[in-house]
N, C-alpha and C positions, 0 to 999 in steps of 0.2 A: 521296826519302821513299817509303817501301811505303808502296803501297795498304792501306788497309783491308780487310779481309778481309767480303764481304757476309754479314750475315745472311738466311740462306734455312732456309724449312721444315725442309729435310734435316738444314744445318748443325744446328740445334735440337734435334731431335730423334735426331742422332748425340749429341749432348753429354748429355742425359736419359740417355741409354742408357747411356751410360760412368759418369754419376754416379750412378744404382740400381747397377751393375754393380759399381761401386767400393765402394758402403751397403752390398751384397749382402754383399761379401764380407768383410765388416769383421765385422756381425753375424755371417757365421757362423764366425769365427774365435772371437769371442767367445760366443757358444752354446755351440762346439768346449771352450773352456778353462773354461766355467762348469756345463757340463751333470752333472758328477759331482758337484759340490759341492750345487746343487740339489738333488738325486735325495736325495743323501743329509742334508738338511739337511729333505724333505720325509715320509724312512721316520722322519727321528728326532720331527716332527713328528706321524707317524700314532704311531707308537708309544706318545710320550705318552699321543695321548686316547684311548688305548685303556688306560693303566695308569687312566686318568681315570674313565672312562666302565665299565668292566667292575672295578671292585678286588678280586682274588680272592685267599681265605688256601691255604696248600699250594704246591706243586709243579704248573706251568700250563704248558701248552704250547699254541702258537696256531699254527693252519693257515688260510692265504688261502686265500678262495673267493668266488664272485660267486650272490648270490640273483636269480634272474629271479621278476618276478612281473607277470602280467597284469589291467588292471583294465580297462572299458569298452575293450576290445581294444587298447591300447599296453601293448606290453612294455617296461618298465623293468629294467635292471640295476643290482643295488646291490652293492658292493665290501665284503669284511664279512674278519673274522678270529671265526674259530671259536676256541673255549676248552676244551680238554679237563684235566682230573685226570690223575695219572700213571699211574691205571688205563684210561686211556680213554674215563672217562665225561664225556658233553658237560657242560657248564658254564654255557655262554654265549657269547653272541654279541655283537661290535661292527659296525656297522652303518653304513655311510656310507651319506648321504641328503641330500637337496637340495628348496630351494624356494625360489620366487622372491617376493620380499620387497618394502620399500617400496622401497628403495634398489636391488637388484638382485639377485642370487642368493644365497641362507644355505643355506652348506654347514655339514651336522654331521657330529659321531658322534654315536650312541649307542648304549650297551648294554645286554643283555637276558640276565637269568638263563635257566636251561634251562626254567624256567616260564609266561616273558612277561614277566615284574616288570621293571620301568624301575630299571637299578641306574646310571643318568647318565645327562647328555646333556653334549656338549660342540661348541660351535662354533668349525670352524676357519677360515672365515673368512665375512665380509659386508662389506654398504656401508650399511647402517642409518644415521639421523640419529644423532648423539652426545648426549647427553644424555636422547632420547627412546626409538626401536628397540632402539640400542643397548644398552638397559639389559638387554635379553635376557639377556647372559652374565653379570650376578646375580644376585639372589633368585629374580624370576622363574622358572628355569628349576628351580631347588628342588623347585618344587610337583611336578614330574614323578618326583621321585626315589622308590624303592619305590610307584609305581602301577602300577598291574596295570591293560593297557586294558580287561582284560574288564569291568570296574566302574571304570575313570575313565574318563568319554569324553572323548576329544583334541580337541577343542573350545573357543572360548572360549564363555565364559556368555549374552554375548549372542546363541549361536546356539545355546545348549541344551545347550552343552557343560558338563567341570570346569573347566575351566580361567581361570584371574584374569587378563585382557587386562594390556597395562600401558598406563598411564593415557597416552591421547592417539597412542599408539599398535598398533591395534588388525589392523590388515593384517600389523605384524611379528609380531603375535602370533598369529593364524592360519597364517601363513606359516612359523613356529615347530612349534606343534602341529600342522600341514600333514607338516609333514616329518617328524616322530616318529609319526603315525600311519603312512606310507608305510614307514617301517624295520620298525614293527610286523607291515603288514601282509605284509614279504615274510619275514619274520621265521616268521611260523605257515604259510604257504605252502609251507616247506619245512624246517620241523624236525623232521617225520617222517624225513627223509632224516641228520642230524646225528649219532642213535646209533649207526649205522655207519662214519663218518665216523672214518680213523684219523689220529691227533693229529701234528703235527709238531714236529721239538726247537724250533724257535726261531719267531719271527715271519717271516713269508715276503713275499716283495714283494707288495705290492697291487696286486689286479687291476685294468686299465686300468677310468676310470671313464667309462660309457657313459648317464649316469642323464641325462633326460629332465624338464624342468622348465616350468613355466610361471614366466616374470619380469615384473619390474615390478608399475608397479600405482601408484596415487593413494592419499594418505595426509594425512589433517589431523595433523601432525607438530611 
């Protein structure tokens, strides 16, 4: 009869090594066969909430570009698609932006006429309560459509803002208006620069997104 083969440190830790090594490569075999589909299942994705968030009549053409804007010294970069007319003239802007939530990070768009004016918002993804947070992506976020922050402040009411919390939950709702006012604010930051800006024929891949968040948070939900 063979011996038994002893269990020792090494033997154990040769076997871990060969079965990450084995996981390793399985994963990236499947990353390998899945990564284009992703990619493209996530521009058709951005694409969307930009027809969402920005709806423009005429002949539009949209060029990717990244807004930096500094606030209390953190630089933040936000991932945006520019809107030009088929003269050239800017349009508007979609705007990707982030903020961390009851649940955990709420990523949006949204888009801004050539004026400021709030022409949507759309969230593409969170971890909000169902029933309560959650509600974010109906009526709620209405109240934002054709406001101009220069005269609605992004705010909810109980801190002196416009804005109508939703009931019971009142962090997704800051967390909300959090993030539309940061799009806003890299928004004016740099649309002096937008009238020179030449248009591109199609939507362009978006720029890596590098935006900067506070998450979490405690929430009566």
């Amino acid at each position: 009869m063979a011996k038994k083969k002893e269990s020792t440190l090494i033997n154990m830790l040769l076997a871990l090594f060969v079965i990450t090594a084995v996981s390793g490569g399985v994963l990236g075999l499947v990353y390998g066969f899945t990564k284009d589909t992703i990619a493209e299942v996530e521009a058709k994705k951005n694409a969307k909430a930009i027809a969402e968030v920005l709806p423009l009549e005429g002949e539009i053409s949209y060029k990717a570009d990244t807004l930096s804007f500094t606030e209390a010294d953190v630089t933040t970069q936000y991932p945006c698609n520019l809107a030009f007319d088929a003269d050239g003239n800017f349009k508007g802007a979609a705007i990707k932006t982030s903020e961390g939530g009851f649940g955990g990070k709420i990523e949006m768009m949204v888009g801004f006429l050539a004026d400021g004016t709030i022409k949507g918002t759309s969230v593409l993804s969170h971890a909000e309560t169902p029933g309560l947070g959650a509600n974010m992506t109906g009526k709620f976020k209405d109240q934002f459509v054709d406001k101009n922050p220069e005269t609605f402040k992004l705010t909810v009411s109980k801190d002196g803002g416009d804005v109508d919390a939703i009931t019971a939950a009142t962090i997704t709702s800051r967390a909300f208006s959090k993030a539309v006012d940061k799009a806003y604010k890299a928004f004016e930051a740099n649309k002096d620069r937008f009238t020179n800006a030449a248009p591109a024929e199609e939507i362009a891949p978006e720029a890596e997104e590098v935006i900067e968040t506070e998450e979490g948070g405690t929430e009566n939900e």
